[in-house]
C-alpha positions in Angstrom: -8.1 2.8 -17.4 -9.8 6.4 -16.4 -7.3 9.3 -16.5 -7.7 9.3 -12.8 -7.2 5.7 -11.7 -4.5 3.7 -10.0 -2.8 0.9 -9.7 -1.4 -0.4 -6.5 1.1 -3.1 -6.1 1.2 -4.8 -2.4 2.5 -7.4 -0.4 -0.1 -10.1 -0.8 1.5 -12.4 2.0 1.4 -9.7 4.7 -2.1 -9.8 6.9 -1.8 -5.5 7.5 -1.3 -5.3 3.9 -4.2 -7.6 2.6 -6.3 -5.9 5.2 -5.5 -2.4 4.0 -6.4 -3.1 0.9 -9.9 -4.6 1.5 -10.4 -1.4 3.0 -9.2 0.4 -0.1 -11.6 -2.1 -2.2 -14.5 -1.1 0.0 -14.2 2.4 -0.1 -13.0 2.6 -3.7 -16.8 3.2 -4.7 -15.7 4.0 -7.8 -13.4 1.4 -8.9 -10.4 3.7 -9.7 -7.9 1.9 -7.9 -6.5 -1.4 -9.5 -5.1 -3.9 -6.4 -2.5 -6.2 -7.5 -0.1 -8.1 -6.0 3.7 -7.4 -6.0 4.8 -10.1 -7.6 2.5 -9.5 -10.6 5.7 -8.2 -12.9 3.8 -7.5 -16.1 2.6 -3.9 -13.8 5.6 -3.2 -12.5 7.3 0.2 -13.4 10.9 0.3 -14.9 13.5 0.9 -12.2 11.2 -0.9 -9.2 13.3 -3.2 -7.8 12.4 -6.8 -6.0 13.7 -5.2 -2.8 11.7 -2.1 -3.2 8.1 -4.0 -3.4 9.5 -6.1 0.0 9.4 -2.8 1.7 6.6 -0.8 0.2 3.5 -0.2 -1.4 4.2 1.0 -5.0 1.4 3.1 -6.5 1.6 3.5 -10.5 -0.6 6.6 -11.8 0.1 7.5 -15.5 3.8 7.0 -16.0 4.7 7.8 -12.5 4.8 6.1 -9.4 5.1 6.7 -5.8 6.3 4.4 -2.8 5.2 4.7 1.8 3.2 8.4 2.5 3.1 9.2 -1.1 1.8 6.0 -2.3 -0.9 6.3 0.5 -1.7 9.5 -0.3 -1.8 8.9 -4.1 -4.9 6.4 -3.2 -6.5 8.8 -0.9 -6.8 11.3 -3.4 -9.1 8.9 -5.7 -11.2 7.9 -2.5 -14.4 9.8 -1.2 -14.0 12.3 1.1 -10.3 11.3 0.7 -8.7 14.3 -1.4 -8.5 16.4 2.1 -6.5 13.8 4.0 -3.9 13.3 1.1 -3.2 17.1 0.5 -2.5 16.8 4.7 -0.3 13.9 3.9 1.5 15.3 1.2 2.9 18.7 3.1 6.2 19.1 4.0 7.1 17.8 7.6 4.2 15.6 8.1 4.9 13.8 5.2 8.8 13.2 6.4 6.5 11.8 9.5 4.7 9.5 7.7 7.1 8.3 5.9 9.2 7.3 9.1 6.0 5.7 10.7 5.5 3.7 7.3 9.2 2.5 8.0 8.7 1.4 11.6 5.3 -0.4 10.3 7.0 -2.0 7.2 9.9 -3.2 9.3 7.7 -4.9 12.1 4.7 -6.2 9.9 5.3 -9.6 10.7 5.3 -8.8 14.5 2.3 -6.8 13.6 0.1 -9.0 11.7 0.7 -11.8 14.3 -0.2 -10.0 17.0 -3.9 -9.3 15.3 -4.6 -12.8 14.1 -3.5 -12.0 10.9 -1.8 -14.1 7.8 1.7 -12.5 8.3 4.9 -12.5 5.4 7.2 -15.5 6.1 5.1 -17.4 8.4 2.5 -20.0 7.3 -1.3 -18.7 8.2 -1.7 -21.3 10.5 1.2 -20.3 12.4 -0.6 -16.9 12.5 -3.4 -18.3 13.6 -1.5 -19.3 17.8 
């Protein structure tokens, strides 16, 4: 892996989740970023728990890792015309922000993903689908 790449573990059953990351896959031009889901253990850092992943994105870079507006802003950084946006996630206050906003999104995803007609965590696709 490139001293600058990333790996990011995800929710691969939540619809807002899998459709963040195609996002990330599109823009990651550059192929720095590493998607995988969060039950793949072999990637997961010491000290992340099982509850941990439930709530958050985990983003490994090097022998650190960061979870919610850190996390995000890790991958920004390695995206074009990204770098910006991270620094602006990253400073004091608005990243508190963030952070809550990530909460209120984790906590809801399911409500979330439903409502656009996406595959949602805990509830069969074709459930999603109604």
């Amino acid at each position: 892996m490139e001293p600058d790449s990333r790996t990011c573990l995800y929710d691969a059953d939540c619809g807002i989740c899998t459709w963040c990351v195609r996002l990330g896959q599109r823009w990651d031009r550059h192929q720095r970023i590493a998607f995988l889901p969060s039950s793949d253990v072999e990637h997961r850092p010491a000290g992340v728990s099982d509850e941990l992943l439930r709530e958050t994105i985990v983003v490994i870079h090097g022998p650190d890792y960061a979870v919610r507006a850190r996390a995000v802003a890790s991958l920004l950084e390695v995206l074009p015309f990204g770098r910006p946006l991270s620094w602006f996630l990253r400073m004091p206050g608005l990243s508190w922000l963030f952070d809550r906003a990530y909460r209120m999104v984790s906590a809801n995803r399911t409500r979330i993903s439903m409502r656009l007609g996406l595959a949602a965590c805990e509830v069969p696709r074709s459930h999603a689908e109604r």
